[in-house]
N, C-alpha and C positions, 0 to 999 in steps of 0.2 A: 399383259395390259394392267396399268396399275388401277386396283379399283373406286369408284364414285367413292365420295364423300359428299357431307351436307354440314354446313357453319351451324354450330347450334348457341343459340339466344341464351345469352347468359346472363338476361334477365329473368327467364325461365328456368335456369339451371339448378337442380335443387345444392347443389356443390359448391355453388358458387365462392360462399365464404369460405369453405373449405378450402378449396382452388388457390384464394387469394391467400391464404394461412400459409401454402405450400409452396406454389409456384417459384418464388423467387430465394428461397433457402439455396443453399450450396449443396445439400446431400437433401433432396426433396423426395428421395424415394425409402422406399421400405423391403423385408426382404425376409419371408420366411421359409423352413423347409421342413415337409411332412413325410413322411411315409405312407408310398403308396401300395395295398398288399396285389400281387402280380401274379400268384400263383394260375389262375386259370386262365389267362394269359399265355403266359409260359407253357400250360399243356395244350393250347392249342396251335401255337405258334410251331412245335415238337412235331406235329400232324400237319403242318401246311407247309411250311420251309421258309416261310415272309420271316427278314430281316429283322432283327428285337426292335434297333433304333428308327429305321423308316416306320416301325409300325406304332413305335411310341410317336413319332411325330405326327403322323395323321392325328392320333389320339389326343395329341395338347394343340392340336392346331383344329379340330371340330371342340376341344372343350373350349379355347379361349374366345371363338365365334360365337359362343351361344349365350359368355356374359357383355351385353353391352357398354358396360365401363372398359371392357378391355381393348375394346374396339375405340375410343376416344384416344385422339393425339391433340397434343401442344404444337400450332404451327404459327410462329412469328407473331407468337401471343394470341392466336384467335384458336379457340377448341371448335373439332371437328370430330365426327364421330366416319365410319370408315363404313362402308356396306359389307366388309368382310376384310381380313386382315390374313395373309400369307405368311409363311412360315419361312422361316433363314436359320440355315443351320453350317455349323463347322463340318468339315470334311477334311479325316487326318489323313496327310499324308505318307509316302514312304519316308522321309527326310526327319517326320518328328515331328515340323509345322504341318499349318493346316489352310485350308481354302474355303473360304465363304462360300456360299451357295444357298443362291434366292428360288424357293418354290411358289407352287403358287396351289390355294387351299383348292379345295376339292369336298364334293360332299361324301362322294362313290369312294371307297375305299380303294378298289379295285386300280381305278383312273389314275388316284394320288398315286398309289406305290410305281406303276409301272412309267409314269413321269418321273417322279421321284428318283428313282435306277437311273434314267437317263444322262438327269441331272446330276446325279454323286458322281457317276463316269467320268461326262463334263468335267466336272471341278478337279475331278482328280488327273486327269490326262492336260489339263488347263488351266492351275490355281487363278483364284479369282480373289484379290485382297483390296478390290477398288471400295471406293465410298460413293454413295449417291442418294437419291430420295429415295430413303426408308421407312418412313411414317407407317405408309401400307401392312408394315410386318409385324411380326413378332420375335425377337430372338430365342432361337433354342442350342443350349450347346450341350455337350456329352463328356462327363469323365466318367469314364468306367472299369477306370483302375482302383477306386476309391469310393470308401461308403462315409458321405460328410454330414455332419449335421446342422452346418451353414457353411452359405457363401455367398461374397460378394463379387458384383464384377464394376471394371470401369464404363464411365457413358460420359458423353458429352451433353450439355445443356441442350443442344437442340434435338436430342433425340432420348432426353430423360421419360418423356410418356412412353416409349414403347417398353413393354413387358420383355421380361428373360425369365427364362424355364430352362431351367438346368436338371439334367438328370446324371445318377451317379452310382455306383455300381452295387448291385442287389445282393440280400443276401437270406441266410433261415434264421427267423425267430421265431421261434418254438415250431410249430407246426406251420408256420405263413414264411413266403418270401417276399421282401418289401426291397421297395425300390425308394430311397431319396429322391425328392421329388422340390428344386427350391422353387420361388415364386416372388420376380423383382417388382415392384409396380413401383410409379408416382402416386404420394401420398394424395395429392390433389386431386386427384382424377378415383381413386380405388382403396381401397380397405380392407379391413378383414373379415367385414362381411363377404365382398364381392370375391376375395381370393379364395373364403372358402366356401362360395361356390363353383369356384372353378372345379377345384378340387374336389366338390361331390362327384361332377360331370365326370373329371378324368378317372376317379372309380367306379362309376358306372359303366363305364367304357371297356374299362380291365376285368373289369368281374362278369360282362354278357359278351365275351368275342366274336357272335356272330357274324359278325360284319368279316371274319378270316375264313375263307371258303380254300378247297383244295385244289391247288394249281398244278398241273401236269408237267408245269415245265418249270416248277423249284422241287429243291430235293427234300424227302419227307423228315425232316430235320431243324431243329433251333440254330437259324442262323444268330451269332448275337450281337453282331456288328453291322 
């Protein structure tokens, strides 16, 4: 179910002029990429057997809930802010391509991942490269053949507010393993204030993995895919 929205007053908007600065540019978005350090992560991940990439997504998909600019969509020129915004991610196939595949946020950890498997299956026994009303979402996609220090991706006008979160393949510097971590936004809507605090959340996240408990029924291993 796609979730509630509310039209927000953009005579109250503190963004306003901002928005209007932005909105109608040809390339209205911005795009940075940080390092994220993942070592304690990875040693827990080692002990539970949860997937690296399902577990990075829950992780950018409770950080990006919890800043409200990132929850904000461009809809037919009226801004709306989302009560929670779901996660969409790539799924490679055998072939080389890949299949979209629309989840839906979760607070439980637990809940998301074993949805989550469901849905990768789904996509993979049934690629899915439709188009439709995306606002809801967020984009996240995976190379982790490659440690990049940016990237860009393509968007169309009507769906330039929604965010992309790219992750890319980790690696050791010096004693930490960091994980490329990029971060697309509309300049109108978000900043580099709000991206980095996304970006605290996702390392707060990495560095307390409580929320990864031991499952009896994955194996006690770093899946990394």
């Amino acid at each position: 179910m796609i979730p509630n929205k509310h039209r927000i007053d953009l005579s109250r908007y503190p963004r306003r002029a901002l928005l209007e600065a932005f909105k109608d540019r040809e390339l209205p978005c911005f795009s940075v990429t940080c390092n994220v350090e993942i070592g304690a992560l990875r040693q827990r991940l080692a002990l539970t057997g949860h997937r690296f990439f399902v577990t990075m997504s829950w992780i950018l998909s409770v950080a990006a809930n919890r800043i409200p600019e990132l929850r904000h969509r461009l809809i037919h020129g009226e801004l709306y802010e989302f009560e929670r915004v779901d996660p969409g991610y790539t799924v490679l196939l055998d072939d080389h391509t890949f299949s979209f595949c629309d989840s839906v946020h979760r607070e439980d950890f637990d809940v998301y991942y074993a949805d989550a498997e469901c849905r990768i299956a789904a996509a993979r026994a049934g690629p899915d490269r439709s188009t439709g009303d995306k606002h809801h979402m967020i984009f996240i996609t995976n190379i982790p053949w490659l440690s990049f220090t940016a990237v860009t991706h393509p968007f169309s006008a009507q769906y330039a507010s929604i965010p992309i979160l790219t992750l890319g393949k980790f690696f050791t510097q010096g004693a930490q393993v960091v994980l490329p971590l990029a971060v697309q936004v509309h300049h109108g809507l978000a900043d580099g204030w709000h991206v980095g605090r996304f970006y605290d959340e996702v390392q707060r996240l990495v560095a307390e993995p409580s929320f990864l408990r031991p499952n009896p029924g994955l194996p006690g291993r770093l899946r990394e895919r």
